[in-house]
N, CA, C and O atoms as a Tripos MOL2 file, in Angstrom:
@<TRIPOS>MOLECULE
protein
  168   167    42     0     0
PROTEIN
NO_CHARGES

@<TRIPOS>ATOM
      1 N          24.9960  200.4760   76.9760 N.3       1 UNK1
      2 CA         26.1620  201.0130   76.3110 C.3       1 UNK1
      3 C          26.1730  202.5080   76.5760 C.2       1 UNK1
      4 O          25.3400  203.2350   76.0340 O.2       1 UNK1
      5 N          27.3110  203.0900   77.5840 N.am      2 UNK2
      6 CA         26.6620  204.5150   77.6340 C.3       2 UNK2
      7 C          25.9850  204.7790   78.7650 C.2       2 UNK2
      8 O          26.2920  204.2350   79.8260 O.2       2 UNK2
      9 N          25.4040  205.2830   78.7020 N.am      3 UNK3
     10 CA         24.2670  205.6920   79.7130 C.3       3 UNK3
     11 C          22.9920  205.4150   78.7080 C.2       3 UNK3
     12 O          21.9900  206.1210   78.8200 O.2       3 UNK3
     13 N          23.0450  204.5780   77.9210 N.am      4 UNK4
     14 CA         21.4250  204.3650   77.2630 C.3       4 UNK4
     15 C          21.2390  202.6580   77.6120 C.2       4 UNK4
     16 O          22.0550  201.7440   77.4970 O.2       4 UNK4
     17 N          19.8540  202.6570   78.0680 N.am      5 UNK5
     18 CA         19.0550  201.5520   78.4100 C.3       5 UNK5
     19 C          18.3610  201.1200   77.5330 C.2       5 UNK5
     20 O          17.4290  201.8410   77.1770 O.2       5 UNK5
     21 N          18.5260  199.9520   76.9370 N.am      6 UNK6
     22 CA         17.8540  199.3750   75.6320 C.3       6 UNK6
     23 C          16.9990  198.4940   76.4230 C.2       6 UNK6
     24 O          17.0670  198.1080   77.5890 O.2       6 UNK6
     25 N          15.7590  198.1750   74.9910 N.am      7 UNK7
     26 CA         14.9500  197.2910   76.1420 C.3       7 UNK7
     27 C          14.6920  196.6510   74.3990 C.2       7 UNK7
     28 O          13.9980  197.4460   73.7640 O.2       7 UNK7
     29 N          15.0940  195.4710   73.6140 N.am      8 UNK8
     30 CA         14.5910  194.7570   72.8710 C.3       8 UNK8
     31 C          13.7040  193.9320   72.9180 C.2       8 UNK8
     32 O          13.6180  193.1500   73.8640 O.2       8 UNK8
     33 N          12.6650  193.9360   71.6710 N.am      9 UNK9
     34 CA         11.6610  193.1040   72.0120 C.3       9 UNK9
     35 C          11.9670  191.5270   71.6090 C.2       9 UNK9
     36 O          13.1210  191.2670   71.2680 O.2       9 UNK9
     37 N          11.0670  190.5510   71.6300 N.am     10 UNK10
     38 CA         11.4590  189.4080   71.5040 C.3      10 UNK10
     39 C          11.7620  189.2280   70.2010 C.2      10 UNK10
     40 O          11.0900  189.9510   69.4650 O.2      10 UNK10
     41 N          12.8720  188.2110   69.4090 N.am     11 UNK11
     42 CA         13.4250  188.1590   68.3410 C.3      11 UNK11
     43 C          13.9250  189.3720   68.3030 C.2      11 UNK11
     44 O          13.1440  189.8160   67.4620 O.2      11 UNK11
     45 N          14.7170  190.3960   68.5890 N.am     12 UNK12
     46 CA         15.2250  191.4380   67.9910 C.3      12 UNK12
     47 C          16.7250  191.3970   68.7320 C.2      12 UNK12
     48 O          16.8870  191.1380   69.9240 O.2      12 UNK12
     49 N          17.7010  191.6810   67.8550 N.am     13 UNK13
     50 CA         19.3660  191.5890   68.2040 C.3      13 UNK13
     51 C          19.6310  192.7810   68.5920 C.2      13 UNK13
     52 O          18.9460  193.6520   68.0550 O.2      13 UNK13
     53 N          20.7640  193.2820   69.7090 N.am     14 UNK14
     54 CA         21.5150  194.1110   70.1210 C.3      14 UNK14
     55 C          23.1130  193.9600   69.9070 C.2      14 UNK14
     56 O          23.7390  193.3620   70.7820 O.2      14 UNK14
     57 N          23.8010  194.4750   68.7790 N.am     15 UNK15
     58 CA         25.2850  194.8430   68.1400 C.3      15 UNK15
     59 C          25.8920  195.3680   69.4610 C.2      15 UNK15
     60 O          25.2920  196.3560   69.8850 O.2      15 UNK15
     61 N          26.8780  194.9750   70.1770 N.am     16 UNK16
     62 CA         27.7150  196.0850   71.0190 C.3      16 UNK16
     63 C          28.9220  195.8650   70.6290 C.2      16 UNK16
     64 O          29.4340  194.7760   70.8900 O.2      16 UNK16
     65 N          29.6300  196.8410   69.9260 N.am     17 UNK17
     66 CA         30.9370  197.0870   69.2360 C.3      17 UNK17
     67 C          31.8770  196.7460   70.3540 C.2      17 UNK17
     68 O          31.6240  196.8120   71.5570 O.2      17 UNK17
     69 N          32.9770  196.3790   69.7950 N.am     18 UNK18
     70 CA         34.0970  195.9000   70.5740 C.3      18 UNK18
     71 C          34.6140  197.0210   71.1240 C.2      18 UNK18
     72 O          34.6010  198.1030   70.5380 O.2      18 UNK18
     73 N          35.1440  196.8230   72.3860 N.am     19 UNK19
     74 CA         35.7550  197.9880   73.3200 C.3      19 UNK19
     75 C          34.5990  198.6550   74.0340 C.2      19 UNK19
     76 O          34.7880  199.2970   75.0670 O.2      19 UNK19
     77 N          33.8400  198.5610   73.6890 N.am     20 UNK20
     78 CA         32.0870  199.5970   74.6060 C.3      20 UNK20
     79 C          32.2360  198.6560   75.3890 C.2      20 UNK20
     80 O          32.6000  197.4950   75.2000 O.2      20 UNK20
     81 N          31.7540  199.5450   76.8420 N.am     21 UNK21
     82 CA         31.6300  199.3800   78.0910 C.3      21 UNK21
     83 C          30.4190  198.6480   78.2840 C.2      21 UNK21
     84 O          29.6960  199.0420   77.3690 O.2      21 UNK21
     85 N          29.6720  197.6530   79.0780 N.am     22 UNK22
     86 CA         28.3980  197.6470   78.9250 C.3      22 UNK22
     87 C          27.9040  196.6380   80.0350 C.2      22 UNK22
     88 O          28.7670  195.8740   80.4670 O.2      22 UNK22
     89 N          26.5580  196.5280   80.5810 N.am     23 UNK23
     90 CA         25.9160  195.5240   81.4490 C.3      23 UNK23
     91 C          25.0560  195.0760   80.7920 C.2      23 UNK23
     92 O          24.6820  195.8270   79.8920 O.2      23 UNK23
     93 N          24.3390  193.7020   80.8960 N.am     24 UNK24
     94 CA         22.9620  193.2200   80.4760 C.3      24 UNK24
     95 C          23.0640  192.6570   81.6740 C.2      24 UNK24
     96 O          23.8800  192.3560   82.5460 O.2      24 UNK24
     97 N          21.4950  192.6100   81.2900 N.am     25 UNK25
     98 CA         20.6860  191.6240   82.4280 C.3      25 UNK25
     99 C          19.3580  191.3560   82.0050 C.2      25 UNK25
    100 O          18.9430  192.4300   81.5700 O.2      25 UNK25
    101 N          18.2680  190.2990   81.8770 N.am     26 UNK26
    102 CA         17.3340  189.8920   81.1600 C.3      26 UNK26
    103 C          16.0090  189.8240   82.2130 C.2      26 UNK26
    104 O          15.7250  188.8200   82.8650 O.2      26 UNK26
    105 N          15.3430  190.9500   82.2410 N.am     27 UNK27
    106 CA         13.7690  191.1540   82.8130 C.3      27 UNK27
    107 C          13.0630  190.3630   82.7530 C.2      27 UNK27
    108 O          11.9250  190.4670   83.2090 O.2      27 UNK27
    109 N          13.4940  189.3590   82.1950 N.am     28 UNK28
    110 CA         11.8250  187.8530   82.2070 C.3      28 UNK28
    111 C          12.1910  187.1390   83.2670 C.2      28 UNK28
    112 O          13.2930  186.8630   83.7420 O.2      28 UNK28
    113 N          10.9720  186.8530   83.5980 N.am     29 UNK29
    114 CA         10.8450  185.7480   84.9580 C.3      29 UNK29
    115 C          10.7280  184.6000   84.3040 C.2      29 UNK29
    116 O          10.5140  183.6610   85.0700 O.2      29 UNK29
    117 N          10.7780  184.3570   83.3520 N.am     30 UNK30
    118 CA         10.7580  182.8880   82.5890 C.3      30 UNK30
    119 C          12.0140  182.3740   81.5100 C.2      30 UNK30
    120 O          12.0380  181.4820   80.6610 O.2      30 UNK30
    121 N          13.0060  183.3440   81.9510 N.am     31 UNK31
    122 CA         14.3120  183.0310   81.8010 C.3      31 UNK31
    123 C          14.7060  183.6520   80.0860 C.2      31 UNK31
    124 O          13.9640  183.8980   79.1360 O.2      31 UNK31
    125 N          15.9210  183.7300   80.2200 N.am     32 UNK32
    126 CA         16.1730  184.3280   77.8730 C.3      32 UNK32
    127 C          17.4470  183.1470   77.7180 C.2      32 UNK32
    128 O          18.1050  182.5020   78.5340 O.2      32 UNK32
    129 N          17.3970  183.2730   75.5970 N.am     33 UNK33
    130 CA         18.8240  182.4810   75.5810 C.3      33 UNK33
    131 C          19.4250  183.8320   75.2250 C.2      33 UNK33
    132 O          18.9250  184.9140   74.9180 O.2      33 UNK33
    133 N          20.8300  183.3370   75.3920 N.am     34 UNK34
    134 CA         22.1630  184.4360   75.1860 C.3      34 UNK34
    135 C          22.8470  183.8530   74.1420 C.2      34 UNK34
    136 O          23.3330  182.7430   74.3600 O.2      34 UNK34
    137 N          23.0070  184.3940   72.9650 N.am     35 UNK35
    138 CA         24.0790  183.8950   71.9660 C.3      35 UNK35
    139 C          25.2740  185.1060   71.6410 C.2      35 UNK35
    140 O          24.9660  186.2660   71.3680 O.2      35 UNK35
    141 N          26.6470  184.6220   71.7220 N.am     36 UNK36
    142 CA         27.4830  185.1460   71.4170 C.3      36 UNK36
    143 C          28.3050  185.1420   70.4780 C.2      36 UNK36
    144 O          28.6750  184.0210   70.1290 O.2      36 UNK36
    145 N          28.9170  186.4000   69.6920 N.am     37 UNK37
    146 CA         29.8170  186.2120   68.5330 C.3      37 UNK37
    147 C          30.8410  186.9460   68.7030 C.2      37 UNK37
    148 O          30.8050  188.1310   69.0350 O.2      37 UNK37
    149 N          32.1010  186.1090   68.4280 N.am     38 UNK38
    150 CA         33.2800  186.8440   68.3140 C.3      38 UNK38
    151 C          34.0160  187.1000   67.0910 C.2      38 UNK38
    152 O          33.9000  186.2530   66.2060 O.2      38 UNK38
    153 N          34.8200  188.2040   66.8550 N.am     39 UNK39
    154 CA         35.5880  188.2170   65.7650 C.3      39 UNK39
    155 C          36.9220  188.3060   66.0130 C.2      39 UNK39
    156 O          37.3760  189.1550   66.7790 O.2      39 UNK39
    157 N          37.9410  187.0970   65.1410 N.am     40 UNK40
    158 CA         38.9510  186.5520   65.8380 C.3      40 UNK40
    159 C          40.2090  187.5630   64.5670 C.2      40 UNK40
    160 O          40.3740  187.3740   63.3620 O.2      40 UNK40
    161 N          40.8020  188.4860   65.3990 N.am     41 UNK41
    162 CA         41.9950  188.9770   64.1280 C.3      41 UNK41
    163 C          42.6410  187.7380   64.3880 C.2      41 UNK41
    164 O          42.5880  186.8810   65.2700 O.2      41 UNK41
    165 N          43.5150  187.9970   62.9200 N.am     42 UNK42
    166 CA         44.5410  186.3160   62.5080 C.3      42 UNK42
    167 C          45.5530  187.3460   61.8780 C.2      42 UNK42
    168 O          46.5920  186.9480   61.3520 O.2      42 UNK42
@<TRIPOS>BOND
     1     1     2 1
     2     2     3 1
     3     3     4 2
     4     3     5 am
     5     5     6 1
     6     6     7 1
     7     7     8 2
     8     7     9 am
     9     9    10 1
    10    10    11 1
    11    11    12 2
    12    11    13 am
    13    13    14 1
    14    14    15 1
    15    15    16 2
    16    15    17 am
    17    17    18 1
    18    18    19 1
    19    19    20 2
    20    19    21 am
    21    21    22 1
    22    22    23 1
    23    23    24 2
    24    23    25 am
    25    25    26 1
    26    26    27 1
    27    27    28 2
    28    27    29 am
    29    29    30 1
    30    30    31 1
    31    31    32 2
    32    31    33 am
    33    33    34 1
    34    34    35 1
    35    35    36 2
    36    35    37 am
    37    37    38 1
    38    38    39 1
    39    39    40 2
    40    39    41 am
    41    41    42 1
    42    42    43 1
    43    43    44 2
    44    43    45 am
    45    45    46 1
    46    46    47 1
    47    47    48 2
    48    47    49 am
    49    49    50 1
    50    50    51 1
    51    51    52 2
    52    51    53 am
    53    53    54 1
    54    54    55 1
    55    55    56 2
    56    55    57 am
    57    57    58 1
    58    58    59 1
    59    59    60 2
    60    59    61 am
    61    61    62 1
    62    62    63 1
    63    63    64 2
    64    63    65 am
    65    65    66 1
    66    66    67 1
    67    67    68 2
    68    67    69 am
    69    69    70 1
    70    70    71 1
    71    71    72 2
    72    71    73 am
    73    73    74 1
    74    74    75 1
    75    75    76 2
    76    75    77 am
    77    77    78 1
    78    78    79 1
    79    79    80 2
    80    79    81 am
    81    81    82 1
    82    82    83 1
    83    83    84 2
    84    83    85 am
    85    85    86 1
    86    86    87 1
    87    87    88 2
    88    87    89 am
    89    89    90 1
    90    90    91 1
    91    91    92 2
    92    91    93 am
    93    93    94 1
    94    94    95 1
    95    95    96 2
    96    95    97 am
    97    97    98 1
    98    98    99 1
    99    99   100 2
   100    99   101 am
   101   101   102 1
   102   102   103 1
   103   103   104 2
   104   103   105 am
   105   105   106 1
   106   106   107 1
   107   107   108 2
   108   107   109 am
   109   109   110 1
   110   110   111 1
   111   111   112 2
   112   111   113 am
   113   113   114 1
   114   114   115 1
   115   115   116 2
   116   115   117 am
   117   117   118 1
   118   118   119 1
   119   119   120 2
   120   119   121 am
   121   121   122 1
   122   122   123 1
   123   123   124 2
   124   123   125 am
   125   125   126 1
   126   126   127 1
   127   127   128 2
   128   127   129 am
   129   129   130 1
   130   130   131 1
   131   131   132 2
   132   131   133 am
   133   133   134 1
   134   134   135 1
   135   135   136 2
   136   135   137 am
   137   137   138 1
   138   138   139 1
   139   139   140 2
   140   139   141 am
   141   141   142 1
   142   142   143 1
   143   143   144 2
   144   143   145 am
   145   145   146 1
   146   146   147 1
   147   147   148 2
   148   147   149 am
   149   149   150 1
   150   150   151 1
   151   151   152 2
   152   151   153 am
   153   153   154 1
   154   154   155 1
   155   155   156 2
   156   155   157 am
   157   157   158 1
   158   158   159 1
   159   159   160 2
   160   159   161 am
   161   161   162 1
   162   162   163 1
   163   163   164 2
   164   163   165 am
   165   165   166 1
   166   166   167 1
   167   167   168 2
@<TRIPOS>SUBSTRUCTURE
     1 UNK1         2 RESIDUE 1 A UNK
     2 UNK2         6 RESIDUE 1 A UNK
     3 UNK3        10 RESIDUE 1 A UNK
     4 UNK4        14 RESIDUE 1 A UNK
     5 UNK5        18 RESIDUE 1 A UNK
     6 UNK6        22 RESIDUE 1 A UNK
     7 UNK7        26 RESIDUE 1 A UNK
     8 UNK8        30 RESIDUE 1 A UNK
     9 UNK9        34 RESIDUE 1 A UNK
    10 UNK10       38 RESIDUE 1 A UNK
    11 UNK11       42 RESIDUE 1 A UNK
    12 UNK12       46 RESIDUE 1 A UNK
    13 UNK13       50 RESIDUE 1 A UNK
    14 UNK14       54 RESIDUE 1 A UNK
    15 UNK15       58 RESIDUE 1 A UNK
    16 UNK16       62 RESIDUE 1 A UNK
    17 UNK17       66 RESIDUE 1 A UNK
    18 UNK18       70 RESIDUE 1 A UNK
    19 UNK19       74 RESIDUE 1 A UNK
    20 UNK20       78 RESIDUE 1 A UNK
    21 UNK21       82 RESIDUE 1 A UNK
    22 UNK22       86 RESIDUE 1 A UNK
    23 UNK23       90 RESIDUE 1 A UNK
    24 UNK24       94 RESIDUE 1 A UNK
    25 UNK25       98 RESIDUE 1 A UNK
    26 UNK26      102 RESIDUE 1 A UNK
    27 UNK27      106 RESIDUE 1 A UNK
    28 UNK28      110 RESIDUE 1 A UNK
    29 UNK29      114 RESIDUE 1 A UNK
    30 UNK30      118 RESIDUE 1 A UNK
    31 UNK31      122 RESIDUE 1 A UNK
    32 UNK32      126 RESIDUE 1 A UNK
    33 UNK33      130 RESIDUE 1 A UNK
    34 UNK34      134 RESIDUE 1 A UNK
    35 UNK35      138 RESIDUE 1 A UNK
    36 UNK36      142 RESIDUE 1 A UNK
    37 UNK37      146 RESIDUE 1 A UNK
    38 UNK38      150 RESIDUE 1 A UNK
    39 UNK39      154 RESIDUE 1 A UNK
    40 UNK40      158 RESIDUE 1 A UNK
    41 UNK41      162 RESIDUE 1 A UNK
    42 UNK42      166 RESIDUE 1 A UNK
């Protein structure tokens, strides 16, 4: 997000606010899960 490089450890969540720019990509050679949440205006 930014120009900052997060590096979370295992079990720990990363928030990226809606509209931020951003890349991931997951450093384990033994693969990660990805869970996603959206918030739907009505």
């Amino acid at each position: 997000m930014g120009n900052k490089t997060l590096k979370p450890a295992i079990g720990e969540e990363v928030l990226i606010p809606a509209g931020v720019d951003h890349t991931v990509q997951t450093s384990s050679t033994t693969g990660s899960r990805w869970y996603y949440g959206y918030k739907v205006r009505r």
